[in-house]
C-alpha positions as CSV (number, residue, x, y, z in Angstrom):
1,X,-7.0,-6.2,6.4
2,X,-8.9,-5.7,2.7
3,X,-5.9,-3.3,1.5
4,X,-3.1,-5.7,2.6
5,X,-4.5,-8.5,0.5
6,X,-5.0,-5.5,-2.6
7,X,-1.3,-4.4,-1.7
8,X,-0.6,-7.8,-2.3
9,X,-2.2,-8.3,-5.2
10,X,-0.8,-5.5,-6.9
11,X,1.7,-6.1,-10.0
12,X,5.4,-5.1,-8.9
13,X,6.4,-1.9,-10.2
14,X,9.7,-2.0,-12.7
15,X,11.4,0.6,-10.5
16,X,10.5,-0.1,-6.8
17,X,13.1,3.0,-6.0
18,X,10.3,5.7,-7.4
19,X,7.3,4.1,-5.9
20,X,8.4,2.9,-2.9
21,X,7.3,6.1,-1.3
22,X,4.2,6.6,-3.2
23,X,3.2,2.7,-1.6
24,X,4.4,3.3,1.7
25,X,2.2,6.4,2.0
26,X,-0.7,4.8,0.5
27,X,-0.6,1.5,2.8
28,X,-0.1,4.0,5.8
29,X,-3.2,6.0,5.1
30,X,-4.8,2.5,4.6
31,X,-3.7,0.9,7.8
32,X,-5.0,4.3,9.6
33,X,-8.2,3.7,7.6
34,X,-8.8,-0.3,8.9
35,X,-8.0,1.3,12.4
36,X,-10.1,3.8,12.4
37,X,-13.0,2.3,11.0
């Protein structure tokens, strides 16, 4: 999946605490987007 390989390209964040969230909602909303495409 595209957005894998972007999530995996993407610098670390200095404090994964506050963006873990923020990540883990965005590479859901991807993952629905691969499968419903």
């Amino acid at each position: 999946l595209s957005c894998f390989d972007t999530v995996l390209r993407a610098p670390v964040p200095e404090d994964l605490r506050s963006n873990h969230l923020q990540d883990a909602v965005s590479l859901f909303t991807c993952y629905l987007s691969e499968m419903a495409a």
